[in-house]
C-alpha positions in Angstrom: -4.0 -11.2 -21.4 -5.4 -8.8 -18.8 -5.7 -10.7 -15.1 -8.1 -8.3 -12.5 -5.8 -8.9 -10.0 -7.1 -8.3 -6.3 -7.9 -5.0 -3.5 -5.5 -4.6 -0.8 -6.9 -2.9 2.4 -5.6 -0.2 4.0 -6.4 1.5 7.2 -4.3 3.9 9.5 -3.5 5.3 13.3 -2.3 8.2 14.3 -0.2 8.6 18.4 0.5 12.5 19.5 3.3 13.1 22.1 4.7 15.7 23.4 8.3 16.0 23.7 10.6 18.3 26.7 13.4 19.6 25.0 15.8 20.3 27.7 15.0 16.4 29.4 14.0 14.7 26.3 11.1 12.7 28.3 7.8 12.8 27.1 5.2 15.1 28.6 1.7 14.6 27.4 0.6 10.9 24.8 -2.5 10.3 23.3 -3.3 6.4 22.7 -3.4 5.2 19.2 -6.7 6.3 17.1 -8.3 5.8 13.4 -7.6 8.0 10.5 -10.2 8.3 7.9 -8.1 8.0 4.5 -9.7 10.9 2.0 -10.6 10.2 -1.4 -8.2 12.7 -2.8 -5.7 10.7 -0.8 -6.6 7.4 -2.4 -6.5 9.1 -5.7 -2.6 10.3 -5.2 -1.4 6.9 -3.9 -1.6 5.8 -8.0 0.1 9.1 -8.9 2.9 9.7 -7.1 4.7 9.2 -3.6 1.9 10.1 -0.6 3.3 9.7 3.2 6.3 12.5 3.2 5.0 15.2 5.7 2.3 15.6 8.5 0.1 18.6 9.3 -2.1 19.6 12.4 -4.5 22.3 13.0 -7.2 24.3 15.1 -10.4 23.3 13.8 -12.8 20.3 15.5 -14.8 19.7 12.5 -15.4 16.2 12.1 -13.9 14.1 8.9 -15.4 13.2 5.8 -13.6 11.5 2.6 -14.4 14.5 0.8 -12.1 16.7 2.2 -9.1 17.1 0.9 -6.9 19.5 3.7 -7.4 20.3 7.1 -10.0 23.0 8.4 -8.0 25.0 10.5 -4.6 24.1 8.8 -2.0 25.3 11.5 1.3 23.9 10.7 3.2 21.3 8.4 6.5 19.2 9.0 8.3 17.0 6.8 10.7 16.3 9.5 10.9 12.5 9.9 12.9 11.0 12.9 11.7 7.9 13.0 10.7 5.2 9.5 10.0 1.3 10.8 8.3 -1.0 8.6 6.9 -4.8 9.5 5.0 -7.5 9.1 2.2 -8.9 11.3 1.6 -12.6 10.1 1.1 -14.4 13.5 -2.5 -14.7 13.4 -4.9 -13.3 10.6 -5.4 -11.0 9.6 -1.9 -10.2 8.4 -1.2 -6.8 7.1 2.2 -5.2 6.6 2.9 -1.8 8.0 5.2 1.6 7.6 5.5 4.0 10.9 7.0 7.2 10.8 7.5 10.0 13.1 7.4 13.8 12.1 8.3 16.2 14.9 8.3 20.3 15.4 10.3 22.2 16.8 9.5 23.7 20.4 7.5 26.9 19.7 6.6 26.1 16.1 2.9 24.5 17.1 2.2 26.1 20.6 -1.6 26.5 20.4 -4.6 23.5 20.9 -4.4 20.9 18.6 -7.4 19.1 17.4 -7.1 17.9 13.9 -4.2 16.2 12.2 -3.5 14.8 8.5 -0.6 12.9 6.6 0.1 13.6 3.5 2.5 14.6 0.6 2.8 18.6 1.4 3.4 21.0 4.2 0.2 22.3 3.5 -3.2 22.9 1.2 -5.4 20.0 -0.4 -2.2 17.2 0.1 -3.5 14.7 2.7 -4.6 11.1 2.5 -6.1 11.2 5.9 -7.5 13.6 8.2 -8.3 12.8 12.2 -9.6 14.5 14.9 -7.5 13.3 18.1 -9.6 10.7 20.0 -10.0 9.8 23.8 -10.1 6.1 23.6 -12.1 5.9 26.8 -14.9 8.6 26.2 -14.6 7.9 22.2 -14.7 11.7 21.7 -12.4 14.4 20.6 -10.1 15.8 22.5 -6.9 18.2 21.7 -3.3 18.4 22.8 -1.5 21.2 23.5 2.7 21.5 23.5 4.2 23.9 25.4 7.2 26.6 24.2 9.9 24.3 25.7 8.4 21.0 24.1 8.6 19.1 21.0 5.5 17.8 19.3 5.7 14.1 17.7 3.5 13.0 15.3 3.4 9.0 14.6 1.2 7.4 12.2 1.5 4.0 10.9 -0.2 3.0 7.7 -1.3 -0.5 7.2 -1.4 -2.6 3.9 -4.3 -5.7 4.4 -3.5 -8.5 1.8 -6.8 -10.0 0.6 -8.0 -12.8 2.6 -10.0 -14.8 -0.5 -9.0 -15.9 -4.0 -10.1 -14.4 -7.1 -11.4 -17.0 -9.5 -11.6 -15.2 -13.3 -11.8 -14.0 -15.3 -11.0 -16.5 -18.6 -7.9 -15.6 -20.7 -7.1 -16.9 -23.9 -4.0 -17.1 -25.5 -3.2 -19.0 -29.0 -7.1 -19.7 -29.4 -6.7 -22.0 -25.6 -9.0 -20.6 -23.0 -7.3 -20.9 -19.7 -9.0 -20.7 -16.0 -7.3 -18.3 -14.1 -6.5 -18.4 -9.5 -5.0 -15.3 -8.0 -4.1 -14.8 -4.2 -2.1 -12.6 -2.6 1.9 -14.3 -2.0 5.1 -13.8 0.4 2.7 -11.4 3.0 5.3 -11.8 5.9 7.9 -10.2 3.0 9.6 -7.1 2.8 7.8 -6.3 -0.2 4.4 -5.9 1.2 6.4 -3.3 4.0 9.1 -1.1 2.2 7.1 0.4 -0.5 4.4 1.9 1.3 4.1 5.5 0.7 5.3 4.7 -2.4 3.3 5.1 -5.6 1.3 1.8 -6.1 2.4 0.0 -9.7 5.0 -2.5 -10.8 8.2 -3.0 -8.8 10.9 -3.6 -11.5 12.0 -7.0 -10.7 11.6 -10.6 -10.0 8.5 -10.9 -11.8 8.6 -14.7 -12.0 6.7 -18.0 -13.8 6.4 -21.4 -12.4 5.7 -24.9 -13.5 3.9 -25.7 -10.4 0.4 -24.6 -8.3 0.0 -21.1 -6.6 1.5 -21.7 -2.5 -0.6 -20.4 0.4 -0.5 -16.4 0.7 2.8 -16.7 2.8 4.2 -18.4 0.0 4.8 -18.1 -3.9 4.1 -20.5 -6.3 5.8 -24.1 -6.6 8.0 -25.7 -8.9 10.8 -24.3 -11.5 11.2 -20.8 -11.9 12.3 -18.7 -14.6 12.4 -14.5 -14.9 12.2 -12.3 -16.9 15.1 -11.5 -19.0 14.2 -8.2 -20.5 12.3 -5.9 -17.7 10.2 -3.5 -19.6 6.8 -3.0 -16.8 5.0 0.1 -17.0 2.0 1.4 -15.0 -0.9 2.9 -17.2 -1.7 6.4 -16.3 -4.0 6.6 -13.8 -7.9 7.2 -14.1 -9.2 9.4 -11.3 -11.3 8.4 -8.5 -10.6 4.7 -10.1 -8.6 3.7 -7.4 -6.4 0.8 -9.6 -3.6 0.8 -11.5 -3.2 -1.3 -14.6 0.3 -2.7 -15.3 1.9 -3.8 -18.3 4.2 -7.0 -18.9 6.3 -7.7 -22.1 7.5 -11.1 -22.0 10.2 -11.8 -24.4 11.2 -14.2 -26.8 13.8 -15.2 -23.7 11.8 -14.9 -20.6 9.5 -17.7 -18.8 10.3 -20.6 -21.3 10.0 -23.8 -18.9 10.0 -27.2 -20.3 6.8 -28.1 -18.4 5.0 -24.5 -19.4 3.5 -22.0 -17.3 1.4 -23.2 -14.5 1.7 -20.0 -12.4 3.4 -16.8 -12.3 4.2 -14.2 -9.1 4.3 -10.4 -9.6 5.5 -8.1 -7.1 4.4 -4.2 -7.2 4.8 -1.6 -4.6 1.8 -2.7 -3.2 2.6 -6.5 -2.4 3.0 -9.4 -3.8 0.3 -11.7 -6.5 0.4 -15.3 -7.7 -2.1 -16.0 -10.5 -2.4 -20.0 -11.5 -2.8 -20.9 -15.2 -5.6 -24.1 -16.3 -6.7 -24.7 -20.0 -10.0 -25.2 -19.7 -10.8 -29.5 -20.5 -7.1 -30.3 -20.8 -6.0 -28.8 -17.7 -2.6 -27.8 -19.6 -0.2 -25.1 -18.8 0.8 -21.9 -21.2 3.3 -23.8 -23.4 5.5 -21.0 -23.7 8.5 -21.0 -25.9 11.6 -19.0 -27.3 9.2 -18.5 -30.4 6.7 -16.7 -28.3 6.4 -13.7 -26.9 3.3 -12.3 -24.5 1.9 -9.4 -22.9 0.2 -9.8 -19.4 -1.8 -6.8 -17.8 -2.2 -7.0 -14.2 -5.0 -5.0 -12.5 -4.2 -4.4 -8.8 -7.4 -1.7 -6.6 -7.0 -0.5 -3.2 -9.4 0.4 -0.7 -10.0 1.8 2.8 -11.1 -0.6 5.3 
C-alpha cells in the first residue's frame, strides 16, 4: 500500500558577527534575516547530507531559487563551533530547529561582505540558500566588513514546519478490503523532528510502530498497544529530481505488527519528523487484521517545501 504522506515546511535565518580575537567580544552583529532556499538545495536534501559548510561573497545581486552558488563567491568554512537543535511547541506554529555556527579565521574574509549561502561545499554550485545581508530597519541590503584581527561568525538556523492539517486519502486496499486512510504529523516537540536536520530526508531505521487505537494530536503518537517491527529492512527510493519527495519502503514481516485487536494506526519516523496514519475499512469500520500469516509492504511518501 502506498500512503502520500504529508509536506513539511522549511524556512531559514541567517545572524553575521564579527568576532576580536585578542578580546573575544564581539565587534560588529547583524539582526536575524530570511534566506531564500534554492531549488538545487531542495533537490540535495533527498540526496545526501546538506548543512556542513557556509560561504560568503562580494557580489549584491539579488537571490533567485535558480541559482545554485554565490555570485561573487569569496570564501568557504566548514568550521563549526557551535550545533544546537530545539523545539518550539509553545504556541503554533511549532517547528523544530538546528543552529550552527561556522567561523573564519582573522584575515581569511577581510573584504565587504554582502552575500552569504549554506550549503554542503566550500565552494561552487553547493548551497541550499543564498542571502543578501538585510538591515531589518530599512529592509535593504547592507554588507559587513571584519577586520585583520577579527573573527567572522556565520549563524544560520534552519527550521523544519510540521503540517498544520490532516491528509484525508487516498483509499488503500489490502486482501480485497478498502480502507480510509488519516495522516498527521506526531511527537513535534520530539527530538526526532530536531537532530536530523541537515540530514538526508528518508526513513530513520527504527521504531517504526503499529497501534490498536486512533492517531493522538500532532504532539502525540497514536493510542493503544504497540507492536514493532522485528525485522528493519526500510529503504528510500532513489530520488527523482526537482520532485522534492522521497518515497520509502516498509517490509513488514511475518513477525512484526501482529496485535490481537489489528492495526488501527501506525507511526513512522524519518529524518524529517515524525507521521501517524489511521487505518478504517470502509462500511465495517475494521482495522488491518494482521497476522503471523501475513506479511505487507507499506510505501510512505513524505515532500518538502519552502515556506
Amino acid at each position: 500500500m502506498l500512503n502520500r504522506g504529508l509536506t513539511i515546511g522549511m524556512k531559514g535565518f541567517y545572524k553575521l558577527q564579527t568576532r576580536n580575537k585578542f578580546s573575544g567580544k564581539i565587534t560588529q552583529s547583524t539582526d536575524w534575516f530570511p534566506n531564500l532556499l534554492l531549488d538545487a538545495g531542495r533537490n540535495q536534501m533527498g540526496i545526501s547530507n546538506f548543512m556542513t559548510h557556509c560561504q560568503v561573497g562580494t557580489d549584491g545581486t539579488a537571490p533567485n531559487a535558480g541559482q545554485a552558488g554565490l555570485i561573487g563567491y569569496h570564501a568557504g568554512s566548514s568550521n563549526i563551533v557551535s550545533d544546537v537543535t530545539g523545539n518550539q511547541v509553545t504556541v503554533a506554529p511549532y517547528y523544530a530547529y538546528r543552529r550552527k555556527v561556522w567561523r573564519f579565521n582573522p584575515g581569511t574574509v577581510a573584504a565587504t561582505l554582502p552575500e552569504v549561502g549554506v550549503g554542503w561545499g566550500l565552494s561552487g554550485s553547493t548551497l541550499i540558500s543564498r542571502a543578501l545581508i538585510l538591515d531589518p530597519v530599512l529592509q535593504t541590503s547592507t554588507t559587513i566588513t571584519p577586520l585583520v584581527d577579527e573573527f567572522l561568525e556565520m549563524l544560520y538556523e534552519l527550521r523544519y514546519y510540521p503540517p498544520t492539517t490532516d491528509v484525508v486519502g487516498p483509499q488503500v486496499t489490502l486482501n480485497g478490503i478498502v480502507y480510509n486512510t488519516l495522516t498527521r504529523a506526531a511527537e513535534v516537540n520530539s527530538q526526532y523532528w530536531a537532530d536530523y536536520i541537515g540530514s538526508k530526508i528518508g526513513v530513520l531505521g527504527s521504531q517504526w510502530m503499529s497501534y490498536d487505537g486512533a492517531i493522538g494530536t500532532q504532539l502525540q503518537n497514536p493510542s493503544g498497544l504497540a507492536h514493532e517491527l522485528q525485522t528493519y529492512a526500510l529503504t528510500n527510493a532513489a530520488y527523482v529530481g526537482n520532485s522534492y519527495e522521497v518515497i520509502m519502503s516498509c517490509p513488514v514481516s511475518y513477525a512484526s505488527w501482529n496485535l490481537a485487536a489489528g492495526i488501527r494506526s501506525i507511526r513512522i519516523r524519518t529524518t524529517a519528523g515524525s507521521f501517524q496514519t489511521q487505518f478504517t475499512a470502509v462500511g465495517a469500520g475494521n482495522t488491518i487484521p494482521k497476522t503471523a500469516s501475513n506479511q505487507m509492504m507499506m510505501k510512505w511518501k513524505l515532500a518538502w517545501a519552502a515556506l
